[in-house]
MARRO-778110 format. One record per residue: residue number from 1; y, x, z of N, C-alpha, C, O in turn. Coordinates in steps of 0.02 Angstrom, whole numbers. Layout:
<r seq="NUM" n_v="Y" n_u="X" n_w="Z" ca_v="Y" ca_u="X" ca_w="Z" c_v="Y" c_u="X" c_w="Z" o_v="Y" o_u="X" o_w="Z"/>
...
***
This chain:
<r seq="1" n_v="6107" n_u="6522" n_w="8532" ca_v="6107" ca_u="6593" ca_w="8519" c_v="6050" c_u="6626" c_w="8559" o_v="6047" o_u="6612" o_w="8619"/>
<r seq="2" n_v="6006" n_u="6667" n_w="8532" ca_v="5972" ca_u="6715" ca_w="8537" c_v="5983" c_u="6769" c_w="8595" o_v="6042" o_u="6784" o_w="8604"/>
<r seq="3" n_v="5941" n_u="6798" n_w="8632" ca_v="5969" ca_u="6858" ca_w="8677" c_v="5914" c_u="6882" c_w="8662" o_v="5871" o_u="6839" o_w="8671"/>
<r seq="4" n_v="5884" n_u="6948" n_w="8637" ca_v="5845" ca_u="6991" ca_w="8639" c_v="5860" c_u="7048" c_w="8682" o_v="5916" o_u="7056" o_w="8705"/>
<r seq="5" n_v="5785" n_u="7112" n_w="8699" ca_v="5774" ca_u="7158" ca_w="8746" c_v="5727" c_u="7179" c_w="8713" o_v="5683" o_u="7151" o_w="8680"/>
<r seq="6" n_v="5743" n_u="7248" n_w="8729" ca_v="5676" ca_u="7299" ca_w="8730" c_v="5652" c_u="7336" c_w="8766" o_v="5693" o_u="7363" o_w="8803"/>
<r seq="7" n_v="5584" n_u="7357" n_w="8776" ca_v="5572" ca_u="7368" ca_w="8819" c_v="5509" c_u="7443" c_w="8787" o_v="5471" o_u="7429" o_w="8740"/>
<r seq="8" n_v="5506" n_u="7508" n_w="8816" ca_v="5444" ca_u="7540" ca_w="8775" c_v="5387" c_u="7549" c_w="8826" o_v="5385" o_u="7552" o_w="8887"/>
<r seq="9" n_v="5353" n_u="7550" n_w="8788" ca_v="5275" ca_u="7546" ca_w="8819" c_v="5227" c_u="7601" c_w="8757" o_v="5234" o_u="7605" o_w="8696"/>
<r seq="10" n_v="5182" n_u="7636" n_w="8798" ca_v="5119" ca_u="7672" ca_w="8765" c_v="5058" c_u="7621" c_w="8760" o_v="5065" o_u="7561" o_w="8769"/>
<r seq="11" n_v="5007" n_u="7647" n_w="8746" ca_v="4961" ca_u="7631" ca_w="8717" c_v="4893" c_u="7660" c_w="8694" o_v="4903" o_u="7667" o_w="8634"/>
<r seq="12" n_v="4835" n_u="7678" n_w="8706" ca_v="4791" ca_u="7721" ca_w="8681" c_v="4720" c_u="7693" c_w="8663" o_v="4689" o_u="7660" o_w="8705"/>
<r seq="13" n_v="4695" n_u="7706" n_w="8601" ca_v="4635" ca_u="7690" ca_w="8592" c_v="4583" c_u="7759" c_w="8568" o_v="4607" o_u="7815" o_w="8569"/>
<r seq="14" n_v="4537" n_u="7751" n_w="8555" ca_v="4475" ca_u="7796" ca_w="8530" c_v="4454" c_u="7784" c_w="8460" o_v="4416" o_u="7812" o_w="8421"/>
<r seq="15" n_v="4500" n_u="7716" n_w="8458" ca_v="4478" ca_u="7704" ca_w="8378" c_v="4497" c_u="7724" c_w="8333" o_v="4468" o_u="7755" o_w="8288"/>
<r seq="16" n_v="4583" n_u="7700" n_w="8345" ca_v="4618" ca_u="7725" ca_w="8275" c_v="4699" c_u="7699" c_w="8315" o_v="4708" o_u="7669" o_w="8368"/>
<r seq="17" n_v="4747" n_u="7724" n_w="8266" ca_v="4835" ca_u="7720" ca_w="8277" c_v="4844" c_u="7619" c_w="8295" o_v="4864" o_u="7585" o_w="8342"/>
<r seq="18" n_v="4814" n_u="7607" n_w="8220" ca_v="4812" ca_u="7531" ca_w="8223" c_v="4782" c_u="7498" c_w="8297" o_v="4807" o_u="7454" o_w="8332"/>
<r seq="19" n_v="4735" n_u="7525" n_w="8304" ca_v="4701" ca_u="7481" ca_w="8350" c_v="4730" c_u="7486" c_w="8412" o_v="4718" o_u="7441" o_w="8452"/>
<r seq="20" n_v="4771" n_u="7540" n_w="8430" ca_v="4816" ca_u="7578" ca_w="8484" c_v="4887" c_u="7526" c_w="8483" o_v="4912" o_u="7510" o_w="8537"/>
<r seq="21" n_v="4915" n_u="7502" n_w="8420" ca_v="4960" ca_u="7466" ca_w="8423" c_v="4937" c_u="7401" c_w="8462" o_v="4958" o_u="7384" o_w="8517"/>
<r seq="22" n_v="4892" n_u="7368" n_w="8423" ca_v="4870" ca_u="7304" ca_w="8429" c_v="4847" c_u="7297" c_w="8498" o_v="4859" o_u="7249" o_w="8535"/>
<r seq="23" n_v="4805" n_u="7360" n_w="8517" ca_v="4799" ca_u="7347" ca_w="8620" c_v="4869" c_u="7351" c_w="8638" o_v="4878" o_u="7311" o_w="8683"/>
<r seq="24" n_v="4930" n_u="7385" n_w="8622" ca_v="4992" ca_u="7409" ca_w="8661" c_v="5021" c_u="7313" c_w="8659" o_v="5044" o_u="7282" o_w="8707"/>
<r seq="25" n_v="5012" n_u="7291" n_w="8601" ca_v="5060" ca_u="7206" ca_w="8606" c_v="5020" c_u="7178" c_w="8612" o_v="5042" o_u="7126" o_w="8589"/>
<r seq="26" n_v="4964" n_u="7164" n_w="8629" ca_v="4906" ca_u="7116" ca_w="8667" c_v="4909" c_u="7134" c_w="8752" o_v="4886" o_u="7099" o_w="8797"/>
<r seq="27" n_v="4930" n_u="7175" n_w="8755" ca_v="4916" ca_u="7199" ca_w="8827" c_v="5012" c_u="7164" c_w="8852" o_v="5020" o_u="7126" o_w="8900"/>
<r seq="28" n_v="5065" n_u="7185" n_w="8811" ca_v="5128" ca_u="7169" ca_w="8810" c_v="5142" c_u="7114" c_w="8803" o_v="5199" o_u="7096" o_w="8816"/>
<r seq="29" n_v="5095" n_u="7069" n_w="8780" ca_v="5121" ca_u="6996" ca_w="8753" c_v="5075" c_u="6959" c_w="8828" o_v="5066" o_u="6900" o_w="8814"/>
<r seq="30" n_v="5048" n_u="6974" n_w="8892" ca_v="5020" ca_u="6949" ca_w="8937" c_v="5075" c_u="6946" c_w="9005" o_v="5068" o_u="6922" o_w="9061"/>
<r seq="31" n_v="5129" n_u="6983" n_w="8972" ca_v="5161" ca_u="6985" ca_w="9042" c_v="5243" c_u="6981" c_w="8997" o_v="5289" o_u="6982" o_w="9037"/>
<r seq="32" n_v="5264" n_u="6977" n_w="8935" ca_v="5309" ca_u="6968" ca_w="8902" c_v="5306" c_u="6908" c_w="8852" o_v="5268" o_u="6922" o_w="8805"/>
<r seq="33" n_v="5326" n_u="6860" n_w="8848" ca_v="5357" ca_u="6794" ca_w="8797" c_v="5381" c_u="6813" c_w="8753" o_v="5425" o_u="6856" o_w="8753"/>
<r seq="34" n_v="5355" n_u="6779" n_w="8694" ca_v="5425" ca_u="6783" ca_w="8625" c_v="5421" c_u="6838" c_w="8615" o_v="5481" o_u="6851" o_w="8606"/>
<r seq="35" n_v="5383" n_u="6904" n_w="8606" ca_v="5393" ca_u="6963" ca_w="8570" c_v="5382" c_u="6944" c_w="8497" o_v="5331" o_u="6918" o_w="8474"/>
<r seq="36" n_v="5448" n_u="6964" n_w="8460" ca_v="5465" ca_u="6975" ca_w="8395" c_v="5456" c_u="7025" c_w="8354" o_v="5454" o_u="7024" o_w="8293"/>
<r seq="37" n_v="5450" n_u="7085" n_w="8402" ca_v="5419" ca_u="7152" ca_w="8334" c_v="5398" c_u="7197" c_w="8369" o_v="5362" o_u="7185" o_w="8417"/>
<r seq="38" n_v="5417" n_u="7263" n_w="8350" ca_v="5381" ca_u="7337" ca_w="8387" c_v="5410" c_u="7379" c_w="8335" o_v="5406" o_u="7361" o_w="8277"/>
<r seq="39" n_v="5445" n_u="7446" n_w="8353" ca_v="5462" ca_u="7504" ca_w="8324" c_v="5392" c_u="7548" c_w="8340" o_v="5384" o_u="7550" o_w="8400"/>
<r seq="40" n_v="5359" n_u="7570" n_w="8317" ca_v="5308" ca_u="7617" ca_w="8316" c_v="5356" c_u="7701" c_w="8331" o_v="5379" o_u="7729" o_w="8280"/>
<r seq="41" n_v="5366" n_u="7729" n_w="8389" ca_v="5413" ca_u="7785" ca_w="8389" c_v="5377" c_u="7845" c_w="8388" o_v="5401" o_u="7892" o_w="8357"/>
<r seq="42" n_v="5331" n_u="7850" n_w="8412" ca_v="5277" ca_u="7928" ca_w="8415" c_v="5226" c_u="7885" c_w="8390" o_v="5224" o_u="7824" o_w="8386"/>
<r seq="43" n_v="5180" n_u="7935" n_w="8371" ca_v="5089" ca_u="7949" ca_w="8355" c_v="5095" c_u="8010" c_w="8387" o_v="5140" o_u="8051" o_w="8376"/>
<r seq="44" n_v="5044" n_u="8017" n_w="8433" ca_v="4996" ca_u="8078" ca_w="8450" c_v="4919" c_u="8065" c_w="8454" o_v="4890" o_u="8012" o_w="8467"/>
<r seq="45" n_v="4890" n_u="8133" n_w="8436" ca_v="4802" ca_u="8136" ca_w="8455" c_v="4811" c_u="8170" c_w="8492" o_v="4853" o_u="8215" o_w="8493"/>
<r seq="46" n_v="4747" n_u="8145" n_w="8555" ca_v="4714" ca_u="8222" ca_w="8607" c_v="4654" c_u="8252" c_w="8550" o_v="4625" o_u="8224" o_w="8504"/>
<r seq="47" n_v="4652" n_u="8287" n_w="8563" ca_v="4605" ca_u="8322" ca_w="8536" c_v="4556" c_u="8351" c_w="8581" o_v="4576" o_u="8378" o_w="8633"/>
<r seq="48" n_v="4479" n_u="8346" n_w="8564" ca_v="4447" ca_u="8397" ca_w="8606" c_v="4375" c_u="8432" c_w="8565" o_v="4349" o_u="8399" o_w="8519"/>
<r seq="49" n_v="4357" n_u="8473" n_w="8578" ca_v="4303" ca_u="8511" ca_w="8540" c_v="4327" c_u="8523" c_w="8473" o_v="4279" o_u="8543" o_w="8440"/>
<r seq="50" n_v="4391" n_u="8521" n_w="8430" ca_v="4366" ca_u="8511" ca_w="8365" c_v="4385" c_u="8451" c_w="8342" o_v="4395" o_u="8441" o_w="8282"/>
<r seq="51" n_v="4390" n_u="8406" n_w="8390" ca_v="4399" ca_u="8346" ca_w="8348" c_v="4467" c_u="8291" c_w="8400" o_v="4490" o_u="8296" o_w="8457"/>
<r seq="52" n_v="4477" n_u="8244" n_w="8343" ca_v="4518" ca_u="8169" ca_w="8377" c_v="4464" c_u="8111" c_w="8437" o_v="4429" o_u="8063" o_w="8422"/>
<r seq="53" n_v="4482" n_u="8151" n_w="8523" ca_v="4459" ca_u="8095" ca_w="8530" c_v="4492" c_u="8035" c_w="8571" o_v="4465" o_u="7997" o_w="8612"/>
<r seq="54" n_v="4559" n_u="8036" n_w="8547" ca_v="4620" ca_u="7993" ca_w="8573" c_v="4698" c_u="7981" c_w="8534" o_v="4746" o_u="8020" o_w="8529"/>
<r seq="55" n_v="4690" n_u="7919" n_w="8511" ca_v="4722" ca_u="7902" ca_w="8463" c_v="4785" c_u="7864" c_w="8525" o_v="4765" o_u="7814" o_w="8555"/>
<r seq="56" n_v="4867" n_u="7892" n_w="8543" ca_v="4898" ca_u="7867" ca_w="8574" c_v="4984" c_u="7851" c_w="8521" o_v="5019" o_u="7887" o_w="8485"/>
<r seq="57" n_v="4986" n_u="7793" n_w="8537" ca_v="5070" ca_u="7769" ca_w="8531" c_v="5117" c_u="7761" c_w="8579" o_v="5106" o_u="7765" o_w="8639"/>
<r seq="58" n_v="5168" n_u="7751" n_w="8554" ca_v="5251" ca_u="7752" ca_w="8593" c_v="5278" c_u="7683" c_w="8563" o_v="5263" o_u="7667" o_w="8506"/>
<r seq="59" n_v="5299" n_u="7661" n_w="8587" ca_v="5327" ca_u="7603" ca_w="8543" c_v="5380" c_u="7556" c_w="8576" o_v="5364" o_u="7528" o_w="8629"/>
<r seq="60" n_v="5433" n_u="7546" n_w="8552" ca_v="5477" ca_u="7477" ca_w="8593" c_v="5455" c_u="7409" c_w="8567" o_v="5441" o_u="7395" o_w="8509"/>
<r seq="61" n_v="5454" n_u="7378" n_w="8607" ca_v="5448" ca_u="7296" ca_w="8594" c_v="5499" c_u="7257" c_w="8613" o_v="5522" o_u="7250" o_w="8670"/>
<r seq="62" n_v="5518" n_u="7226" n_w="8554" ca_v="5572" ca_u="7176" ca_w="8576" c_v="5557" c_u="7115" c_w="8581" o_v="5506" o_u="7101" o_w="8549"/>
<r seq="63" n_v="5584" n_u="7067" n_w="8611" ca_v="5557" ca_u="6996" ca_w="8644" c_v="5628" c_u="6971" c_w="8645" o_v="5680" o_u="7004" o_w="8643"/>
<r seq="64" n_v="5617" n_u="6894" n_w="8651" ca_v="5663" ca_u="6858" ca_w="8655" c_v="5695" c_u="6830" c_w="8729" o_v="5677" o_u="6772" o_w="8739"/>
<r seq="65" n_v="5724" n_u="6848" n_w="8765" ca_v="5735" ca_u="6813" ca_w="8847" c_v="5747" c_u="6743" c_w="8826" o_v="5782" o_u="6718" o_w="8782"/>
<r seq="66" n_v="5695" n_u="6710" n_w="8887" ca_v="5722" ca_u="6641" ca_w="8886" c_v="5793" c_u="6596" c_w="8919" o_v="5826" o_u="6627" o_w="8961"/>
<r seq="67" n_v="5810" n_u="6543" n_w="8907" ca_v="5864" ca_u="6505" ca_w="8926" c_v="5876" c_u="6487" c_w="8972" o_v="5927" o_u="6453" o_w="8979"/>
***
């Protein structure tokens, strides 16, 4: 049997939402094993001048604890 956890973590890029995810579980999967998914819970932009220049997420990650 299985034991899962979650855990939330942010995330921010300049690029885009996607690319903000993909740093948040690359950065999460270096210090966490066995992550199985991600709830995406917020999107926000900073904004400045006029424009998007900070693309940030919220997100839980769940992982599997080991045996």
């Amino acid at each position: 049997m299985a034991v899962a956890k979650v855990t939330e973590i942010s995330a921010s890029s300049t690029k885009g939402f996607e690319d903000a995810i993909q740093a948040g579980i690359a950065r999460a999967s270096k210090t966490l094993e066995h992550i199985r998914g991600a709830w995406v819970k917020d999107l926000k932009v900073v904004a400045e001048n006029g424009r998007v220049s900070e693309y940030r997420v919220r997100m839980k990650i769940t992982f599997v604890l080991k045996d």
